[in-house]
C-alpha positions in Angstrom: -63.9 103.7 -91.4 -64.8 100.4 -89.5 -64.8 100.5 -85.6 -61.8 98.0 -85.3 -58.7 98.0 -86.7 -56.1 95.4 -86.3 -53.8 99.0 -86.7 -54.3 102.1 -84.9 -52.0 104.4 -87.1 -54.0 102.9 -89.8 -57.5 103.6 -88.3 -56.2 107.2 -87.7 -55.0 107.7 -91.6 -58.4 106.8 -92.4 -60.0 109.4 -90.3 -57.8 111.7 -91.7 -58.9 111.0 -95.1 -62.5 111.2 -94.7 -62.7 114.2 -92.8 -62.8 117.6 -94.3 -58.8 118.3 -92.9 -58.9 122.2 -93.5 -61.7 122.8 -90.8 -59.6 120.3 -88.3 -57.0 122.6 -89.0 -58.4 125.6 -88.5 -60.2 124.8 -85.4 -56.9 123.3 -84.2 -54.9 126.1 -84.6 -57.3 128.3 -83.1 -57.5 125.9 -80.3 -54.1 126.3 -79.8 -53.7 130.3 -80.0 -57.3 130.1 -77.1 -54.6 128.1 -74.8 -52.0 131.3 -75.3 -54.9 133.4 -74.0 -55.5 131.8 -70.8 -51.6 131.4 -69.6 -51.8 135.0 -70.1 -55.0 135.6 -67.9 -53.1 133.3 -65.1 -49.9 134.9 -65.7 -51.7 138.3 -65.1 -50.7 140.2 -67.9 -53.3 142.2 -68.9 -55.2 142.3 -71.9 -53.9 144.1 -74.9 -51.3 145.8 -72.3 -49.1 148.5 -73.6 -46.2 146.6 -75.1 -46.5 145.4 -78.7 -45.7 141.9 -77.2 -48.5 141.5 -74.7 -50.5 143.3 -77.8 -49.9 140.8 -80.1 -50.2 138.2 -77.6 -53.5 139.0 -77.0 -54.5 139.9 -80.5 -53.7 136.6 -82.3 -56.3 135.2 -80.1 -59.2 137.3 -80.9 -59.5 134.9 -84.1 -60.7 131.9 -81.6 -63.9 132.8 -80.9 -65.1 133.7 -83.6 -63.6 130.7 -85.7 -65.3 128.4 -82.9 -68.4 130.1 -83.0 -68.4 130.2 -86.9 -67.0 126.0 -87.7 -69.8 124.8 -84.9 -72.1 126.1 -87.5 -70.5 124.7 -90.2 -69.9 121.3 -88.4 -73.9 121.6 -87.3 -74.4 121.7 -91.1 -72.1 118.6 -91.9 -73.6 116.6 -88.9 -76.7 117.3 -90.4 -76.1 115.6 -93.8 -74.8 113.1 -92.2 -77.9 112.1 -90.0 -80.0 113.2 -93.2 -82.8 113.9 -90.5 -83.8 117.3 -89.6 -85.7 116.3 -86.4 -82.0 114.4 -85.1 -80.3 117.4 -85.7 -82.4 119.3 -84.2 -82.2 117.0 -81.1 -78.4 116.7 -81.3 -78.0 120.3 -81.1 -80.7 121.2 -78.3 -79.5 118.4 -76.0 -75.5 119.5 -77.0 -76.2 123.0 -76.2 -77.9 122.5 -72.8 -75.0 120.1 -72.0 -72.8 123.1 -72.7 -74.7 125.5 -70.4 -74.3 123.1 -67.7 -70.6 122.6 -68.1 -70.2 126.0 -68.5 -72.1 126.5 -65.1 -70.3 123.5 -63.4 -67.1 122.0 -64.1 -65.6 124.5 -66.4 -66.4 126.9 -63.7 -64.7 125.0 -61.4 -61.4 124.5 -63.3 -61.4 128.4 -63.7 -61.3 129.0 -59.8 -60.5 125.8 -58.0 -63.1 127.1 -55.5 -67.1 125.9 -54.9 -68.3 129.7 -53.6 -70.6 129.4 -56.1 -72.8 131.9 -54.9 -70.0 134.3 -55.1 -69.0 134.4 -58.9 -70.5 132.6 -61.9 -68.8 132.7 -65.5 -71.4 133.1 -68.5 -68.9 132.7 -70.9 -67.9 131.1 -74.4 -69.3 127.9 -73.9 -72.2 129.2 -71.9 -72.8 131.3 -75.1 -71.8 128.4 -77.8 -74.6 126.4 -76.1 -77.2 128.6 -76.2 -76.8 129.2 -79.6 -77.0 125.8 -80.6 -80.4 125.6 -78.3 -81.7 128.2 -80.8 -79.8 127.4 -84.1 -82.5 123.7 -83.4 -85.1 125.9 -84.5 -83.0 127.9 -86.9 -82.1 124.7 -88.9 -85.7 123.9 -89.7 -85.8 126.7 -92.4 -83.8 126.4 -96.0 -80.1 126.8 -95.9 -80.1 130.5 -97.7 -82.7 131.7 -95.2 -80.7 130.4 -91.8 -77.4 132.5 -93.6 -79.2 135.7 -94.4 -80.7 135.8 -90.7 -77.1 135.0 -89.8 -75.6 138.2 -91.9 -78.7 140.5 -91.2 -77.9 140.0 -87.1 -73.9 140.6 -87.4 -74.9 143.6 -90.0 -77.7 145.2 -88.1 -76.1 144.0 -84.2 -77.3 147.6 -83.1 -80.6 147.7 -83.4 -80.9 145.2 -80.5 -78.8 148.2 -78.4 -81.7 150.7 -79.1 -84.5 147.8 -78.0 -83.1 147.6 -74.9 -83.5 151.6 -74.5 -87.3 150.9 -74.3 -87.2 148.4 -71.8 -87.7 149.2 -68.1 -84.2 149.0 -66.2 -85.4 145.3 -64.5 -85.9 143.6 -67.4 -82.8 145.0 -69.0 -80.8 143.7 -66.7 -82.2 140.3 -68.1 -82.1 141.6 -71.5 -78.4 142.1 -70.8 -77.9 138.1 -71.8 -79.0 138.9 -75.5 -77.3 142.2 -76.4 -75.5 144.9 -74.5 -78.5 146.4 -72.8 -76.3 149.7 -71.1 -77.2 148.2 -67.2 -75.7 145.3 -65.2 -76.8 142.3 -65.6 -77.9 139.9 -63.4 -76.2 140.3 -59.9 -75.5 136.3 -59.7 -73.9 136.0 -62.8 -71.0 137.9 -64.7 -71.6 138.2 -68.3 -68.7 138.0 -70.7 -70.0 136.8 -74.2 -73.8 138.1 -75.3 -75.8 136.1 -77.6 -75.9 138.6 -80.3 -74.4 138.5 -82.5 -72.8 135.4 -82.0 -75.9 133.3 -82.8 -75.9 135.4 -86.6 -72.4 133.8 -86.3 -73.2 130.3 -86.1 -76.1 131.0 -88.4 -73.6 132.0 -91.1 -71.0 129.1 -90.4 -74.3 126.7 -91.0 -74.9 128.2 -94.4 -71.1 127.5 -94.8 -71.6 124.5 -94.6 -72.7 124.0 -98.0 -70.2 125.2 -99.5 -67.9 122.9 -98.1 -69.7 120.0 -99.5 -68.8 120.9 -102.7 -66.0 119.4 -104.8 -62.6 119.7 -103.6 -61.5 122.7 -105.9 -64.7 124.8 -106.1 -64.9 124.8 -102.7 -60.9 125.9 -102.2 -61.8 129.1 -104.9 -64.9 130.1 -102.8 -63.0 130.2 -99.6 -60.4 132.0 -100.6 -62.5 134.6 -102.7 -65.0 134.8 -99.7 -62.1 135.3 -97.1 -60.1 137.9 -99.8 -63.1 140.2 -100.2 -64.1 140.1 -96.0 -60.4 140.6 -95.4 -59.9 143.4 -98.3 -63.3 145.1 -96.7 -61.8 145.3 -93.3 -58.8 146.7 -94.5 -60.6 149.5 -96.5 -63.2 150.0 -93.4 -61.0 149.7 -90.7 -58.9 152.8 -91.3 -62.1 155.1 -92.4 -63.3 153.7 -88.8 -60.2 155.2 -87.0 -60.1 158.4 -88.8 -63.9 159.4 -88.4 -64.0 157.7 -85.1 -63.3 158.9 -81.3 -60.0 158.9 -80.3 -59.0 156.4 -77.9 -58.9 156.5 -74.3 -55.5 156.0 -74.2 -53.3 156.9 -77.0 -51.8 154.2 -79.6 -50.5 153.7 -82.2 -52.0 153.8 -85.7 -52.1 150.1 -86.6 -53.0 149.2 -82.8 -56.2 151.4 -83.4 -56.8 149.6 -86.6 -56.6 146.0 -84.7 -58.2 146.9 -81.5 -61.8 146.2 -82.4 -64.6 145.7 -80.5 -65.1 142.3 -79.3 -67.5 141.9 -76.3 -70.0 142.0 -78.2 -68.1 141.4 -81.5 -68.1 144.2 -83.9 -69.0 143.8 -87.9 -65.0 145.2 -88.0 -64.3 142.8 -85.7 -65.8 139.9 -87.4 -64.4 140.9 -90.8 -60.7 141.1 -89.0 -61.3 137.8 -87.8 -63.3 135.1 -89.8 -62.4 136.7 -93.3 -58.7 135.5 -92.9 -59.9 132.1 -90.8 -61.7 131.4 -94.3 -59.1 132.5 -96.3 -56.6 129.8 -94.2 -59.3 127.0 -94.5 -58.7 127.5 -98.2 -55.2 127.2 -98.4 -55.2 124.2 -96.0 -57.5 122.6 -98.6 -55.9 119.3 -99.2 -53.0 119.3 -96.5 -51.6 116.1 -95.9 -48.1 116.6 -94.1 -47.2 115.7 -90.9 -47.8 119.4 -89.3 -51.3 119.4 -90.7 -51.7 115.3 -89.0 -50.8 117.2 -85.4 -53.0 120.7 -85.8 -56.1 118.3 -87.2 -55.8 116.2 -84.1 -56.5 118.5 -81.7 -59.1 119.9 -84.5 -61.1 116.8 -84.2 -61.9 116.6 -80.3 -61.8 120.4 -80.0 -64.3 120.4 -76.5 -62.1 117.9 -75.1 -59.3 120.4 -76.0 -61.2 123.1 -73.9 -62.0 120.8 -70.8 -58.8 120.1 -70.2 -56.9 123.3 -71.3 -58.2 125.0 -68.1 -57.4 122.6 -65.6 -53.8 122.1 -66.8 -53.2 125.9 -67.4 -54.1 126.6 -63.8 -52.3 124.1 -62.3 -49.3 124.7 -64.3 -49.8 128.6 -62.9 -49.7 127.4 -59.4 -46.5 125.2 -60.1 -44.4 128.2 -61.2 -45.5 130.8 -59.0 -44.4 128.3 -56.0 -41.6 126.9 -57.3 -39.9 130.1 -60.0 -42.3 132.7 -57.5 -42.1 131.2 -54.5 -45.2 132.7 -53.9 -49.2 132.0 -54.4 -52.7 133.5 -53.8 -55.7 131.5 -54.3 -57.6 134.9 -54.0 -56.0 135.9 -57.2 -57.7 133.5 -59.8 -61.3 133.4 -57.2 -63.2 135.0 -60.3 -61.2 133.7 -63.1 -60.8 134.9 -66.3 -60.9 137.8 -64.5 -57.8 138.1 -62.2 -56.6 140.2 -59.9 -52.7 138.7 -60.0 -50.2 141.6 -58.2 -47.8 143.4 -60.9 -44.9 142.6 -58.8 -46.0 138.7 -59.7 -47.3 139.4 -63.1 -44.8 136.8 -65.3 -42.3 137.9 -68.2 -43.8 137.1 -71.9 -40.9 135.0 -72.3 -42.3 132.5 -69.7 -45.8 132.7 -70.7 -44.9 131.4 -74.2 -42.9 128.2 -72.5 -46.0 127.3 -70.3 -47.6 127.6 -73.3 -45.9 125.7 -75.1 -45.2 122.6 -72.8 -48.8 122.7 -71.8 -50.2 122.1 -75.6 -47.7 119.4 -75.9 -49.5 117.8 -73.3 -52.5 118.7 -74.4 -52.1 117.1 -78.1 -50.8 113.6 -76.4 -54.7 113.4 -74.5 -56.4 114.8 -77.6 -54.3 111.7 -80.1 -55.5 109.2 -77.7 -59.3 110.7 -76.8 -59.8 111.1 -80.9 -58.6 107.5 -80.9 -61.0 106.6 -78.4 -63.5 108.9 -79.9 -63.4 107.3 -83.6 -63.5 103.7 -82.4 -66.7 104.4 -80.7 -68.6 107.3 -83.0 -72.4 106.5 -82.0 -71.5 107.0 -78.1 -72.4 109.8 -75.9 -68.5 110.9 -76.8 -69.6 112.5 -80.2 -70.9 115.3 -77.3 -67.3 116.0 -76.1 
């Protein structure tokens, strides 16, 4: 692809075909389903609430995380063939990941709250976590390819044992401890802390050694991904129940098959993570080759997926405050002061049926910016935008 083209829709077809279109299409869709998420945590339904709607609504999203987590590895891996330098990468992801922490810490804070108290409530959460795992998956990448994915597996298999290090710990540094791996104290009184790094680092770890299989030929690599995402979804399905049976019941009762899906997510489960990335590689099999119109739209937000999330935020909020004062008559700044977490009344919790036409309207706007930014983005791919 050359930096100028006399045709935009023809410097855009080209992107398309040099990219690997499944993973912009699964990191698109699951960019999408994170937006359904957030109208629902400024719409104040709760999470997972008792109605197989707001259920489902929140459910379908548990798959974003993870798939973000898992395709920054793989794109790390990728990036890294590209550069064909070790030491680059290894750069490129230190200096991404701190960039990360501090937008975490800064501006996506800010478009959370819409406040500056600071002092009063600081988020560390996904991108905080994304970019700390890229800090450490710089020294990761330095060993072979098979050794970075069997670290990966070992941590997401053996999470626990990072539970029973913190038991021999005294309660101070715990409380610090509490940014790795639940720790059983609070942590830090500054800072609330939604995603861990463990196992979520084992998760990027394993997307890495992913990687390589998705630089295999076209065909080989669509049999692998849909074998490897068959067998993690067939072992979730034969786990899962044996899990609910032998398991303790749950604190409120539910049904069967809302036992089954309502894994453990903060920090992920292995069940979890089976539910979750075994169909996400199963899907990026299937969308091997996809060249329709649909898969054009999905892959453009896939492309410029942190510009996605920058603006997401900002756009979700404001749209909140438009229809609670104009369908509400009626809004609290207090409410969304320590956003994602919200404290909206029930009486001004919204119906489902609205959240999903905020949603909607708002990722219609969102996929106009991401066309033109990836536009931007692909005439100029040596800038500082290959960070966002």
């Amino acid at each position: 692809m050359t930096d100028a083209s006399p045709n935009p829709s023809q410097s855009d077809s080209k992107t398309f075909a040099n990219r690997l279109v499944s993973l912009d299409i699964a990191r698109g869709v699951v960019m999408i389903l994170m937006a359904i998420d957030h109208v629902r945590v400024y719409s104040g339904l709760p999470a997972g609430g008792p109605t197989p709607g707001i259920f489902f609504t929140r459910w379908v999203t548990h798959f974003c995380a993870p798939a973000f987590v898992f395709l920054a590895g793989t794109g790390a891996f990728l990036y890294g063939n590209k550069l064909n330098s070790k030491k680059s990468l290894a750069w490129y992801l230190f200096s991404r990941g701190i960039f990360l922490v501090v937008l975490e810490l800064t501006l996506i804070r800010f478009t959370w709250t819409f406040n500056f108290h600071y002092s009063e409530f600081v988020l560390a959460g996904v991108i905080w976590m994304l970019g700390w795992c890229m800090v450490m998956m710089a020294v990761l990448i330095w060993l072979p390819t098979w050794a970075v994915g069997t670290i990966g597996l070992l941590m997401i298999i053996f999470q626990s044992v990072f539970e029973k290090i913190a038991t021999f710990l005294p309660e101070t540094l715990r409380s610090y401890y509490s940014f790795l791996y639940t720790s059983g104290v609070d942590g830090p009184p500054w800072i609330a802390i939604l995603y861990v790094l463990i196992p979520w680092i084992g998760v990027m770890a394993a997307g890495y050694a992913f990687g390589s299989i998705m630089t295999r030929e076209s065909d080989r690599r669509r049999r692998l991904c849909i074998i490897i995402g068959l067998v993690m979804t067939a072992l979730f399905l034969i786990l899962g129940p044996i899990a609910v049976h032998f398991g303790p019941p749950p604190r409120n009762p539910q049904p069967w098959l809302f036992q089954l899906l309502n894994q453990q997510k903060y920090p992920p489960s292995q069940l979890f993570l089976l539910m979750t990335l075994g169909p996400t590689i199963l899907f990026i099999g299937l969308m091997e080759g996809a060249q329709n119109a649909v898969a054009k739209i999905i892959s453009t937000v896939g492309r410029v997926p942190l510009f996605y999330y920058l603006m997401h935020i900002p756009l979700i909020h404001i749209s909140a405050i438009l229809v609670d004062k104009f369908v509400r008559g009626d809004f609290q700044t207090e409410w969304f002061a320590t956003a994602p977490f919200t404290g909206v009344p029930q009486d001004h919790r919204w119906e489902l049926w609205l959240l999903y036409i905020v949603w909607a309207i708002d990722v219609v706007i969102l996929y106009i910016a991401c066309k033109w930014y990836a536009g931007v983005k692909a005439r100029h791919p040596n800038s500082l935008l290959r960070y966002i």
